[in-house]
C-alpha positions in Angstrom: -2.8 15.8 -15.7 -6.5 14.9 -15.1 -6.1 12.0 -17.8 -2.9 10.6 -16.2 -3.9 10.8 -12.3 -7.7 8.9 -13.9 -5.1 6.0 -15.5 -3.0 5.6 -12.6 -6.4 5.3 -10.2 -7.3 2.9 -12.8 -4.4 1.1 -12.6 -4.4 1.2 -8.6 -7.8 -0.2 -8.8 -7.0 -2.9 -10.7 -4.2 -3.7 -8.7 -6.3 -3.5 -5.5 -9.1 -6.3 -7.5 -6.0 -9.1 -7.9 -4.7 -8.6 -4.3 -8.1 -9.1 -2.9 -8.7 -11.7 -5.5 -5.8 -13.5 -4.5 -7.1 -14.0 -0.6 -9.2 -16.9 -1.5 -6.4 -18.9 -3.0 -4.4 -18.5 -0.2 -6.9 -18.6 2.3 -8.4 -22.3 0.7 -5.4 -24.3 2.1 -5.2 -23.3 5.6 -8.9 -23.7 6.0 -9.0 -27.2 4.5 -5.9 -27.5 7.0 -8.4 -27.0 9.7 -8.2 -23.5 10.5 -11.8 -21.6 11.0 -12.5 -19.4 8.4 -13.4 -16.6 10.5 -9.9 -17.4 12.4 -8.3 -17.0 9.0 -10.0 -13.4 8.7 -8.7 -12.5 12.3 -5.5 -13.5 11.4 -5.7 -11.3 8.1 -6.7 -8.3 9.9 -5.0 -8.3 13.2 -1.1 -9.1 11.8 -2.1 -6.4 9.3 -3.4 -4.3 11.7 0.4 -5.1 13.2 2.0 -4.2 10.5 0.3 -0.3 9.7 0.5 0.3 13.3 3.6 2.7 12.8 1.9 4.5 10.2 -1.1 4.8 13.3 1.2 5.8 15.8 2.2 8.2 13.1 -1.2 9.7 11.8 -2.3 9.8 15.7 -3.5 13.3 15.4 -6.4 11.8 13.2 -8.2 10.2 16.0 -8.7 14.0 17.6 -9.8 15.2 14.1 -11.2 12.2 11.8 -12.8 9.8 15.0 -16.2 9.6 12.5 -14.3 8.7 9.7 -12.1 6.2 11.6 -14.7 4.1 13.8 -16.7 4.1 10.2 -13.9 2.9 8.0 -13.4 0.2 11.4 -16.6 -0.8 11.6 -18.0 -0.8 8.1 -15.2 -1.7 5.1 -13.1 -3.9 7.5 -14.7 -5.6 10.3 -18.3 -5.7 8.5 -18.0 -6.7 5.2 -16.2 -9.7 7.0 -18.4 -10.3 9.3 -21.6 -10.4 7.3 -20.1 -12.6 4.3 -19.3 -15.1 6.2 -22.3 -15.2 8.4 -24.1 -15.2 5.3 -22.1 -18.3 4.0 -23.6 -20.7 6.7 -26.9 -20.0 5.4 -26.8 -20.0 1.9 -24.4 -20.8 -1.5 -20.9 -19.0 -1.8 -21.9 -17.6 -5.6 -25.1 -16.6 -4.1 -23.3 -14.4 -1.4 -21.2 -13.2 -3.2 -23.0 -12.3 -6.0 -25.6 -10.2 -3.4 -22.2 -8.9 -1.9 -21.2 -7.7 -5.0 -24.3 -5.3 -5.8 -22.6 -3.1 -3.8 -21.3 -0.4 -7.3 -25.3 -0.5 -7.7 -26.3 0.3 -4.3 -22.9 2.9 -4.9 -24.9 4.3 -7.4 -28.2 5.0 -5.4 -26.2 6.2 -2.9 -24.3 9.1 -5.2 -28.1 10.0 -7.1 -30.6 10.0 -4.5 -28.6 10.7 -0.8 -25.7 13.0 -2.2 -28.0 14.0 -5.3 -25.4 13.9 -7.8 -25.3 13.3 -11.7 -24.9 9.5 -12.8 -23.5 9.2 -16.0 -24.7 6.7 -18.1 -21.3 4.6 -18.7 -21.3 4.0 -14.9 -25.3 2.8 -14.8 -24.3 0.4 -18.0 -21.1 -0.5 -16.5 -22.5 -1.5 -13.5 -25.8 -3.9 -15.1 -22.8 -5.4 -17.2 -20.5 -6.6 -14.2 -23.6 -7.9 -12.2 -25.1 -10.0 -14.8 -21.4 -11.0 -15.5 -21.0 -12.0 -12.1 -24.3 -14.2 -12.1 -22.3 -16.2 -14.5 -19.4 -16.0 -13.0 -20.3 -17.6 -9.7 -22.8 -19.6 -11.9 -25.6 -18.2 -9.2 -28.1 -20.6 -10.8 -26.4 -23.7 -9.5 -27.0 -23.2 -5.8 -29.8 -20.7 -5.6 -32.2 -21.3 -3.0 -33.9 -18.6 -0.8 -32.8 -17.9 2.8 -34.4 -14.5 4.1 -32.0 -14.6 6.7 -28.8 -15.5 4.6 -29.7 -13.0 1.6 -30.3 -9.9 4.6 -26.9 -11.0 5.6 -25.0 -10.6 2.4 -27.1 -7.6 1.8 -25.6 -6.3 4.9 -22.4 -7.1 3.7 -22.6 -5.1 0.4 -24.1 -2.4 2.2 -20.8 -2.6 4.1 -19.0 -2.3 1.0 -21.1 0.8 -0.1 -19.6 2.0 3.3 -15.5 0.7 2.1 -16.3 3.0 -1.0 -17.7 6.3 0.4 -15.3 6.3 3.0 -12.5 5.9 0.8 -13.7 8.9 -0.8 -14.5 10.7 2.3 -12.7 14.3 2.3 -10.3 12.8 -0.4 -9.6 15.9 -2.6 -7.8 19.4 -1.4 -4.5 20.0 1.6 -6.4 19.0 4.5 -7.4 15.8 2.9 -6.7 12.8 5.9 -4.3 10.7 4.7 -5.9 7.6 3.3 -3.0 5.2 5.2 -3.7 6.5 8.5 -7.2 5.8 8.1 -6.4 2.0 6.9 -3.9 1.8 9.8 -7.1 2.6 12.3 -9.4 0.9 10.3 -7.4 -2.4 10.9 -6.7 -1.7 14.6 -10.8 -0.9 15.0 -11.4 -3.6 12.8 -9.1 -6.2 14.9 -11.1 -5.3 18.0 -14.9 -6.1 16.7 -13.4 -9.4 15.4 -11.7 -10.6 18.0 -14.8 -10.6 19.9 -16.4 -12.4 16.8 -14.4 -15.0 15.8 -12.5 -15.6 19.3 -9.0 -16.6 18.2 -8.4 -18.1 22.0 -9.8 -20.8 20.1 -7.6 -21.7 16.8 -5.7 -24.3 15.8 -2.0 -22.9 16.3 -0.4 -25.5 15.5 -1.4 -25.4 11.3 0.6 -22.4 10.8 3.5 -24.7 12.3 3.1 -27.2 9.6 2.5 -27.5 5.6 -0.6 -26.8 3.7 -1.0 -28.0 0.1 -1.5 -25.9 -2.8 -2.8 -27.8 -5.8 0.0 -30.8 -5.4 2.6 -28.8 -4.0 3.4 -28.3 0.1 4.2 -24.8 1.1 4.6 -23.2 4.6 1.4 -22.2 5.7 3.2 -19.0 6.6 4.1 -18.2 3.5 0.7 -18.2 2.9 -0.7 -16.2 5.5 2.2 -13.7 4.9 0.6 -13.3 1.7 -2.7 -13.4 2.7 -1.3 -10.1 5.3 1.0 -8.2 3.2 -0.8 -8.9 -0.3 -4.6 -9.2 0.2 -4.8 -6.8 3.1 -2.4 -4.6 3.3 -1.4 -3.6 -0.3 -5.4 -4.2 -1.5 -6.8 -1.7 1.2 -3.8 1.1 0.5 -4.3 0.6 -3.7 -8.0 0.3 -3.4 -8.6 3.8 -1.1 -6.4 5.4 -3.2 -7.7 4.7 -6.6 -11.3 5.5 -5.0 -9.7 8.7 -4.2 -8.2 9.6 -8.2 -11.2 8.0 -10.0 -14.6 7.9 -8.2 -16.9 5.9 -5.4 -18.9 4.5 -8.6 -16.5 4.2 -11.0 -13.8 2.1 -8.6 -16.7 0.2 -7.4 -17.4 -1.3 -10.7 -13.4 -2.0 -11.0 -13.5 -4.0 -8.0 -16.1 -6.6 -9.8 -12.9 -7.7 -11.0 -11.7 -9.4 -8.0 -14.3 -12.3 -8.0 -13.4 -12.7 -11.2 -9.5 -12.7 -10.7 -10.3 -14.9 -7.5 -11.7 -17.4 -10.2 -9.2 -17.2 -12.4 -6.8 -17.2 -10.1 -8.3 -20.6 -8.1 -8.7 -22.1 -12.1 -4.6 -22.1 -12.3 -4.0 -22.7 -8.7 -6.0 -24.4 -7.4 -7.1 -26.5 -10.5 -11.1 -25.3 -10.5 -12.2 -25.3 -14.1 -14.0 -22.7 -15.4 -17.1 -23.4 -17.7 -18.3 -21.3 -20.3 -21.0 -19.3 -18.7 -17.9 -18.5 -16.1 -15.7 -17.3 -19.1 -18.5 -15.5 -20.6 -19.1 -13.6 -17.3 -15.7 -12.6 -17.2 -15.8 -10.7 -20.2 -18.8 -9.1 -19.5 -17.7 -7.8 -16.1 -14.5 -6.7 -17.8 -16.1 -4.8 -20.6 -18.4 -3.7 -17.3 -15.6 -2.0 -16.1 -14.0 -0.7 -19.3 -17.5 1.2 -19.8 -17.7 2.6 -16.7 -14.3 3.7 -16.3 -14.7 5.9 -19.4 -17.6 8.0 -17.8 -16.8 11.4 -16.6 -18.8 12.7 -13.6 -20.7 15.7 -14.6 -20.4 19.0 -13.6 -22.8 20.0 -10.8 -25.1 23.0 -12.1 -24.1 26.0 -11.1 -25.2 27.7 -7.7 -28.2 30.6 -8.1 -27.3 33.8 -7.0 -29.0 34.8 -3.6 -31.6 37.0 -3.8 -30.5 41.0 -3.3 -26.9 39.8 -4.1 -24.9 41.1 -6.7 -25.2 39.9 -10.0 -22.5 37.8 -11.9 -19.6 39.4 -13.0 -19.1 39.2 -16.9 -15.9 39.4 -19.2 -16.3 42.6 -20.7 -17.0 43.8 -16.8 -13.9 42.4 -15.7 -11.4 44.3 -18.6 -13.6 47.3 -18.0 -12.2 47.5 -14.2 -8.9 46.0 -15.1 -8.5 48.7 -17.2 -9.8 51.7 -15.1 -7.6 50.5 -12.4 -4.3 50.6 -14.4 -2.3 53.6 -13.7 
């Protein structure tokens, strides 16, 4: 049972990588149509925020007993990790950003040993330097690297955002009174929606682009077909797969998995979009995917067990246990 829920989190992981993956190459057209990007990510979260709001209306009860969890999972893995990567673009290179973005399974990492004081395997710690130096290639960091304190403490904020998107998800995960992870999405994007519409300011988009055509490598589609899949696809399905596979595998483990996305979002713009990929791109790939086979093999260990408290009574053995089994028989 333990080895088929760990597949199916891994499965819903991947999953969750290509739907966010695939927000980029829908996203590309209807910026280059003239929408703002930042209007583009209002859009994304407010019409998804639209459609979980029955399952909010539903889970109500969670903002009397989960309004920590809720204003964190708002603030931090929806409304922030936004926020700060695309501040951070207008002050230094995409690959840069997201590459810094993307540290976020290490900083996971640090998190889980030093603040919670957990065991890291070592499959997770080799997973993760696998799927960073990967993604160095991948967004071919080299190319456009130039220093801007201000730009690199943005993305930083942004993966520390992420960090956030993967503890949260994990938050209170396991046993009956677990909160259910799409209640907390549903406020997540409603919280989310609020902080951004003071950000972005969507008084001020171009409306009339999602009336027209966009143009996807050649070929015109509606751009509402587009943003339905940017809403539907890269929002709504990503977030639902992606907090649940944190939930069957692990905060470390999934976070390494989700390197996969700027690699699907490359691949995915390569047949789209018609990017080519070079070699140090292809290379990168594979190591981030052999990144997150590694890492998905490792098992958290067990937590030593618990000392007994002084003047309390000693552990109960085996042979104890038959002893008073049997002298209690009739």
């Amino acid at each position: 049972m333990q080895a088929s829920g760990r597949n199916a989190g891994l499965g819903l992981a991947l999953l969750s990588a290509g739907a966010f993956g695939g927000s980029g190459v829908a996203a590309k057209p209807l910026i280059e149509a003239g929408l703002d990007p930042l209007h583009v990510v209002w859009l994304r979260v407010a019409l998804a925020a639209l459609v979980m709001s029955p399952v909010a209306w539903r889970h109500r009860g969670l903002v009397r007993r989960e309004p920590a969890l809720l204003l964190g999972f708002g603030l931090l893995a929806v409304a922030g990790v936004q926020a700060f990567y695309f501040a951070s673009l207008s002050r230094i290179p995409v690959g840069v950003a997201l590459l810094i973005e993307y540290l976020a399974p290490a900083l996971v990492l640090g998190w889980v040993r030093f603040v919670q004081r957990r065991p890291v395997t070592r499959a997770a710690a080799l997973g993760v330097v696998l799927a960073v130096v990967g993604l160095a290639c991948v967004v071919e960091v080299w190319s456009g690297l130039r220093f801007d304190l201000l730009g690199l403490l943005l993305a930083l904020a942004a993966a520390c955002c992420q960090v956030g998107y993967f503890i949260l998800s994990d938050q209170g995960g396991k046993g009956q009174g677990a909160p259910d992870p799409l209640g907390v999405i549903a406020y997540g994007l409603l919280i989310g929606t609020a902080v951004l519409t003071a950000i972005a300011r969507p008084w001020r988009m171009e409306g009339s682009v999602l009336a027209g055509e966009v143009g996807l490598n050649g070929t015109e589609l509606p751009a509402v077909v587009l943003l339905v899949w940017i809403v539907l696809i890269a929002t709504v399905l990503a977030y639902v797969t992606g907090v649940v596979s944190v939930r069957r595998l692990s905060p470390q483990v999934a976070g390494v998995v989700a390197c996969l996305e700027a690699v699907i979002a490359t691949v995915l713009a390569w047949v789209l979009l018609g990017e080519h990929l070079s070699a140090p791109q292809l290379l990168g790939g594979g190591l981030v995917l052999i990144g997150a086979l590694i890492a998905q093999t490792s098992t958290p260990k067990s937590p030593p067990p618990a000392p007994v408290a002084h003047g309390g009574p000693p552990p109960t053995s085996a042979g104890q246990l038959v002893a008073d089994r049997e002298a209690s028989a009739p």
